[in-house]
C-alpha positions in Angstrom: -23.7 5.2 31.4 -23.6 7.8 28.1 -22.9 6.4 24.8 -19.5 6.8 24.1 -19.2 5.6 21.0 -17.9 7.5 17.6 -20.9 10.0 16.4 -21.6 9.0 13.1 -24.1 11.5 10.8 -28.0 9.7 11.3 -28.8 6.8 9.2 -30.9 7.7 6.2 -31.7 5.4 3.0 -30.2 8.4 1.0 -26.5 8.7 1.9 -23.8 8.8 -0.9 -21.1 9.4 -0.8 -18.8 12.6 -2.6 -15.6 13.9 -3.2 -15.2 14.8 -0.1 -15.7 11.4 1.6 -12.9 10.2 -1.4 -10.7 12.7 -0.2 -10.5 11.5 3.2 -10.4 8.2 2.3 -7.3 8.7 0.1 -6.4 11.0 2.9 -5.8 7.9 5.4 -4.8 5.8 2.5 -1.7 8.2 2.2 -0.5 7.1 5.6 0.8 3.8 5.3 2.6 5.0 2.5 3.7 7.5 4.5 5.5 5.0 6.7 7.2 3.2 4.2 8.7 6.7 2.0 9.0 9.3 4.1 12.6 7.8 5.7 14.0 6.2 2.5 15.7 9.2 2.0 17.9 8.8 5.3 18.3 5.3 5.3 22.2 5.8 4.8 22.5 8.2 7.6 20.7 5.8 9.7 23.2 2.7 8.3 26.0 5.1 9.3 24.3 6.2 12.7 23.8 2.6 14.0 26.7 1.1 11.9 28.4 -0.1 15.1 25.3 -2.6 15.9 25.3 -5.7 15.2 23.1 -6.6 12.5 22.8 -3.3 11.5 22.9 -4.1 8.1 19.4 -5.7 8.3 17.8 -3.8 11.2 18.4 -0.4 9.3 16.3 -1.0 6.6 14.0 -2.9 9.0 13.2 0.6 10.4 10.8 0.7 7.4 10.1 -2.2 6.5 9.0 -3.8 9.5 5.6 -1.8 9.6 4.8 -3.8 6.7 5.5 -7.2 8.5 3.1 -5.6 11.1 0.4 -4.7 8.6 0.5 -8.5 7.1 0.2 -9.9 10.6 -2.4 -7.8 11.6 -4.9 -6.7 8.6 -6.7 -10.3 8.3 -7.5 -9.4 12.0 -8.6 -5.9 11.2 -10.9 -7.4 8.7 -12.3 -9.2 11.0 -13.2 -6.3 12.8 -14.3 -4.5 10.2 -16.8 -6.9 9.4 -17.7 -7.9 12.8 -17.5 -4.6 14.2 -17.6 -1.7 12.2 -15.6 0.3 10.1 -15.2 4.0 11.0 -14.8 3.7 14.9 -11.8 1.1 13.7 -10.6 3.7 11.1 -10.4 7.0 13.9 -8.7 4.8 16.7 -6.2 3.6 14.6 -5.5 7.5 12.8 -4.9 9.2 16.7 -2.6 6.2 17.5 -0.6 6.3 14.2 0.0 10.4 15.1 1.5 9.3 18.9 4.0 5.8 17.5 4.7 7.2 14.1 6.4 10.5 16.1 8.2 8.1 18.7 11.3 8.2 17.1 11.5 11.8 16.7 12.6 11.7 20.6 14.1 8.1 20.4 18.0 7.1 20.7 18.1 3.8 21.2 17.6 1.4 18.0 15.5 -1.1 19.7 12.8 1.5 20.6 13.1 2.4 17.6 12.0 -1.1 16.1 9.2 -1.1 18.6 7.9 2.2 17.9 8.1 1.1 14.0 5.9 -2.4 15.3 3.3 -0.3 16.4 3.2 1.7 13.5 2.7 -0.9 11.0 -0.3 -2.5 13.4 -2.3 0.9 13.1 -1.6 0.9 9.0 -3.0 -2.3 8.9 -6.2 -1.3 10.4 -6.3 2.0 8.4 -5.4 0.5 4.9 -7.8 -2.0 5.6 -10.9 0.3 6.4 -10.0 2.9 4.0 -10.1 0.2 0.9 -12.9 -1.2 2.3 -14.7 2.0 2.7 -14.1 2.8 -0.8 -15.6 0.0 -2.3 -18.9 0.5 0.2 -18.9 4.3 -0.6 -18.2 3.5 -4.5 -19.5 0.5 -5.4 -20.5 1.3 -8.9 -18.0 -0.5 -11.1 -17.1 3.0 -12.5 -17.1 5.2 -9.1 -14.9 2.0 -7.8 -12.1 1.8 -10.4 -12.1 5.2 -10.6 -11.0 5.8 -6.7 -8.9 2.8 -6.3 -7.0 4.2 -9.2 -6.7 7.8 -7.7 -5.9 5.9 -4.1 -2.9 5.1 -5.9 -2.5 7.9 -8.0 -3.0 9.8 -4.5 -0.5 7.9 -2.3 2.2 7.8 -5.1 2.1 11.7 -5.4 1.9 11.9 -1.8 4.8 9.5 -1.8 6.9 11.8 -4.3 5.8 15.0 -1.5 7.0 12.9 1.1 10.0 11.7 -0.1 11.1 15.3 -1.3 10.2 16.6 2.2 12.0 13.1 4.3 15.2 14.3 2.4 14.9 18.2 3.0 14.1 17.3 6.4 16.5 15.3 6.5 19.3 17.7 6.0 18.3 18.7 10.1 19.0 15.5 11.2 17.4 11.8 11.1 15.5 12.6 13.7 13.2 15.6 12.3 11.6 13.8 9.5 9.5 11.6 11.8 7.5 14.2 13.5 5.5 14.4 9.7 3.1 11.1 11.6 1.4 14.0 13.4 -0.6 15.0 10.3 -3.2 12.1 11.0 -4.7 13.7 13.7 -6.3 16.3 11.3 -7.0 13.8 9.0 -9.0 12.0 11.6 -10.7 15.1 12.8 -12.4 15.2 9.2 -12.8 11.9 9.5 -14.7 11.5 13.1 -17.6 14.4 11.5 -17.7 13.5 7.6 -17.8 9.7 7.6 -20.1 7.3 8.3 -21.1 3.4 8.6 -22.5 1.8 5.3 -25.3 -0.1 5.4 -25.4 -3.2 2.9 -27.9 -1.5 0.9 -25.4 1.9 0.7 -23.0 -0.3 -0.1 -25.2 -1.7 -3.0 -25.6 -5.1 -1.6 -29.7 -5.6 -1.6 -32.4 -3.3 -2.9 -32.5 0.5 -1.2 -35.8 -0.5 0.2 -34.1 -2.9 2.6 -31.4 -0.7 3.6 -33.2 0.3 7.4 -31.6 -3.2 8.6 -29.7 -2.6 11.7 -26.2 -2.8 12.4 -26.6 -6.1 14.4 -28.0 -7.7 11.6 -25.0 -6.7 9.2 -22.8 -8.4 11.8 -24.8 -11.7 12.2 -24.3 -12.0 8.6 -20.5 -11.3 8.7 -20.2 -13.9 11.1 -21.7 -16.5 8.8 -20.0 -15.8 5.6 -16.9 -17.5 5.3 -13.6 -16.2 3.3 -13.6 -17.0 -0.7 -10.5 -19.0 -0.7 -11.0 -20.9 -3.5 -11.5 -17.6 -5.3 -9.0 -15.2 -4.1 -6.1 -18.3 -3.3 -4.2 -17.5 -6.3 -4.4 -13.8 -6.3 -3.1 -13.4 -3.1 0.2 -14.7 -4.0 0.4 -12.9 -7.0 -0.4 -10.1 -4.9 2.3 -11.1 -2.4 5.2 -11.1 -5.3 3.6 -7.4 -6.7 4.3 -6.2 -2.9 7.7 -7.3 -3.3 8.3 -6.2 -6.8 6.7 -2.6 -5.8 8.7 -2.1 -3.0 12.3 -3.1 -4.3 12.9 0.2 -5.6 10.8 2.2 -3.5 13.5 0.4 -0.4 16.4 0.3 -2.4 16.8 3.3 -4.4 18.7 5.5 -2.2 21.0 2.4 -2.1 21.4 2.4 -5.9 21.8 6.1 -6.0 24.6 6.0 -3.4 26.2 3.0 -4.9 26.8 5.7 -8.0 29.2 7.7 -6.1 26.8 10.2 -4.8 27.3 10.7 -0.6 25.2 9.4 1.9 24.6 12.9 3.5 23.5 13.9 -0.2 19.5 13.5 1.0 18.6 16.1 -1.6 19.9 14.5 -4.6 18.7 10.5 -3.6 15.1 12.5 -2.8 15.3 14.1 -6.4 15.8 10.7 -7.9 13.4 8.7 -5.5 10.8 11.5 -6.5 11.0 10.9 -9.9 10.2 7.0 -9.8 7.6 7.8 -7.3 5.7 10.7 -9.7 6.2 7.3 -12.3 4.5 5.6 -10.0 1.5 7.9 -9.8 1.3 8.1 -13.7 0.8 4.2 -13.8 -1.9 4.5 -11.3 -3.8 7.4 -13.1 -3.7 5.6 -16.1 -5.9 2.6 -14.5 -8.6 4.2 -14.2 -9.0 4.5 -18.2 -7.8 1.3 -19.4 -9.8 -0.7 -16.9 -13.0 0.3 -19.1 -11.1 -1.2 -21.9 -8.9 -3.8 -20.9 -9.6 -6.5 -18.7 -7.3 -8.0 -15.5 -5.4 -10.7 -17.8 -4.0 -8.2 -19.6 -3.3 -5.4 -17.4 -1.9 -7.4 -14.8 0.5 -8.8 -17.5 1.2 -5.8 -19.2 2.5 -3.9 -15.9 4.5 -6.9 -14.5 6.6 -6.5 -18.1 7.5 -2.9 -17.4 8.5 -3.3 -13.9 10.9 -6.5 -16.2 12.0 -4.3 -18.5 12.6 -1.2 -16.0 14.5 -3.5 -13.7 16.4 -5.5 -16.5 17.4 -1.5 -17.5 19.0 -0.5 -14.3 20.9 -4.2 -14.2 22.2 -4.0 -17.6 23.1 0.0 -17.8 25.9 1.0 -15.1 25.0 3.9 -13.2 22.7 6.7 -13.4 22.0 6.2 -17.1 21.1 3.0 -16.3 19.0 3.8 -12.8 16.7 6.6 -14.0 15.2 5.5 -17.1 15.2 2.2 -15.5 13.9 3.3 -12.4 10.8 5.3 -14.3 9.5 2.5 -16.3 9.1 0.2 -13.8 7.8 2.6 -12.1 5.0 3.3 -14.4 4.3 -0.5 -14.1 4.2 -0.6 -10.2 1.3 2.3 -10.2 -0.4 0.2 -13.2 -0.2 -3.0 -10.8 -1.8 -1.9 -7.8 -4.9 -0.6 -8.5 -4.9 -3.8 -11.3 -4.4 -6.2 -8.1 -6.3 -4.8 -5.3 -9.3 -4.8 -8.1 -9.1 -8.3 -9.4 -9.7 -9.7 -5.3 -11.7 -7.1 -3.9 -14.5 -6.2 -5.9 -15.8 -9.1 -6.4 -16.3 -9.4 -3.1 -20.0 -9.2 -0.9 -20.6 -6.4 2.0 -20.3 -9.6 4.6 -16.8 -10.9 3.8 -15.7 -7.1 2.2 -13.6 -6.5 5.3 -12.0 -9.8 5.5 -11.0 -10.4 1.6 -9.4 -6.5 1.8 -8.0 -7.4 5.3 -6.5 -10.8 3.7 -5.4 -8.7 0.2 -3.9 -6.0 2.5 -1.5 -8.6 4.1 -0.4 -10.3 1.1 1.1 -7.1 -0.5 2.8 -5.8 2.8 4.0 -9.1 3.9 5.9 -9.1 0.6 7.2 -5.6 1.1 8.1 -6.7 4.5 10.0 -10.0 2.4 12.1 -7.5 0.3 15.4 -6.4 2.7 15.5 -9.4 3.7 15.7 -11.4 0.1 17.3 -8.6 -1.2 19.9 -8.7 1.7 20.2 -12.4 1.1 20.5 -12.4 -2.6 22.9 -9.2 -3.0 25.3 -11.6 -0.6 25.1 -14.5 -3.1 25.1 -12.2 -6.0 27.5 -9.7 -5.5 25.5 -6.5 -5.8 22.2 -4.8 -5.9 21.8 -4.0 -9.3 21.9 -7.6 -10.2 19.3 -8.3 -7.5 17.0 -5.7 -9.5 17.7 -7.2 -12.5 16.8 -11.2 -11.4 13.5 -9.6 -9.6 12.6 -8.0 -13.1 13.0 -11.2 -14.8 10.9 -12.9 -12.4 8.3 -10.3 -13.0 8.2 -11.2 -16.3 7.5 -14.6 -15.6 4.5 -14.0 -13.4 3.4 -12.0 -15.8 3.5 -14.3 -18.4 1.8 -16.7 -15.9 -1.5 -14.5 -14.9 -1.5 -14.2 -18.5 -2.3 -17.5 -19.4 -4.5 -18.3 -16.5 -6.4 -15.3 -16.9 -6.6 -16.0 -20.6 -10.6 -15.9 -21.7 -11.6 -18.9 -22.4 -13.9 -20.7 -25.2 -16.1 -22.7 -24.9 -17.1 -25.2 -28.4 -20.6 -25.2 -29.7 -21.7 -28.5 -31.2 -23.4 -28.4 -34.4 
């Protein structure tokens, strides 16, 4: 029987990765993203659409947020494949399947295909946010090279974010339908990918000396298998991590809500684009910024320090009535969210080895979307007991200030007495 198996480029002790490789990466990065923004901007024509459902309230907004429920189920196990298995044949299958699910609802009617369609969706982000992340520490594992892409992978996404969200709302205008047929762009992507990408080795990924780096494949599974997951180490940041998803997400979910809650129409997917747009280019400021002021500052103050502008952002749009109030509000917290991410994913995954890499991202991966998958339904919840969403964003700053406050003093350095 013929080997039918990804091709991969021939194993040499010399491969390194270059902008091109990065760009693909970011490429496939882009497309979880792509899930969550590209339909924010017709969220109200779906509430309207599907009003008559029961639950519809909730199941709306699950239509994007329940990928990321998917992607914190299923990441840990995509780790495990990545370590176990490999990275890049994971990475291709899962780009070709994204293209036929993600374009499901472009021909759907009914709202429980809908949800299903959305299921398998976030189950192929999972494994592509997972590779990709991984893959970018292997490729990049120089502490510069690294910050430096997992800053522009959210620089990246965010702008592609802003793109997407622009284009959900002109598309938009057609009809809810249209947007979704946008998912097919992954099967270029993984095109690229199948003839430009390739499986590290430990020693490409920096992990023993070059001269070692002809070990087989096999071998760099047996050791996966015996390395276990860093709990003790990466425990704490995980649940920080788990709050930033939710944090990140509120007004990436909820803006067209706030917007709408103005006075502006539903049907108005220009205007809520414009807006979301804005917050999201905020978003990919923060994130360019990382890579600079992770040479300088360290995680206990970065961390910190972009948990207390999403606060103060958040505490704006609660405490200003309207559009005054949602757009100043709405970029500086937005400014902290693209700070946070790169700060985050760092602080748990580079510190981790080639044997458990796939596992720790996997792990880190589900945190953040599992609390992007929390947000419609506390915000749901608490907008009940509340009495309206701006207060909800306002509470959820405060908290961020809090956590904040709290990664500040455990990450505070610490000194140690000298005796005489």
């Amino acid at each position: 029987m013929g080997d039918t198996s990804i091709a991969s480029p021939p194993v040499t002790a010399t491969r390194r990765a270059g902008v091109w490789q990065a760009i693909l990466l970011l490429a496939g990065s882009c497309m979880p993203v792509l899930g969550s923004v590209l339909i924010t901007p017709i969220l109200p024509q779906l509430s309207e659409h599907f009003g008559a459902i029961a639950g519809a309230e909730v199941l709306v907004p699950m239509i994007v947020a329940i990928p990321a429920l998917m992607i914190a189920l299923f990441a840990p196990f995509a780790g495990q494949i990545v370590d176990r298995l490999g990275r890049k044949p994971l990475l291709v299958t899962a780009m070709i399947a994204y293209a036929l699910v993600g374009t499901a609802p472009a021909w759907l009617e009914a709202l429980p295909a809908i949800l299903v369609s959305r299921v398998l969706v976030g189950i192929c982000e999972a494994a592509i946010m997972t590779v990709c992340t991984t893959l970018i520490v292997d490729y990049f594992h120089e502490k510069r090279r690294r910050d430096r892409y997992l800053g522009l992978q959210t620089v990246v996404t965010t702008l592609a974010a802003t793109a997407f969200i622009v284009l959900g709302g002109a598309l938009g205008v057609g009809g809810w339908h249209t947007p979704f047929w946008v998912y097919a762009i992954s099967l270029v992507v993984a095109a690229f990918m199948i003839v430009s990408l390739w499986e590290p080795t430990p020693a490409e990924a920096g992990e023993v000396a070059p001269a070692a780096s002809g070990a087989v494949a096999s071998d760099s599974v047996n050791v996966a298998a015996k390395v276990k997951v860093p709990w003790a180490r990466i425990g704490v940041p995980l649940l920080v991590t788990l709050f930033g998803g939710l944090t990140f997400y509120l007004l990436v979910l909820e803006m067209s809500y706030l917007v709408v809650g103005t006075g502006i129409a539903a049907t108005d997917t220009a205007a809520i684009g414009g807006v979301a747009a804005a917050a999201s280019l905020a978003t990919a400021i923060g994130g360019l910024s990382f890579a600079a002021l992770s040479r300088r500052l360290r995680h206990g103050v970065l961390i910190p320090v972009a948990f207390g502008m999403q606060a103060v952002g958040m505490v704006v749009i609660w405490m200003v009535p309207g559009m005054p109030g949602i757009i100043p509000g709405a970029l500086v917290a937005s400014l902290g969210s693209g700070l946070l991410l790169p700060s985050l994913v760092t602080w748990v995954v580079s510190a981790a080895e080639f044997a458990d890499r796939g596992r720790v991202t996997g792990w880190w991966t589900a945190a953040f979307y599992f609390g992007q998958f929390l947000t419609p339904i506390v915000v749901a919840a608490l907008t009940v007991a509340l009495g309206g969403l701006p207060t909800v964003v306002g509470i959820a700053g405060v908290l961020a200030a809090i956590v904040g406050f709290g990664v500040a003093i455990a990450l505070r350095p610490r000194t140690v007495a000298v005796t005489a």
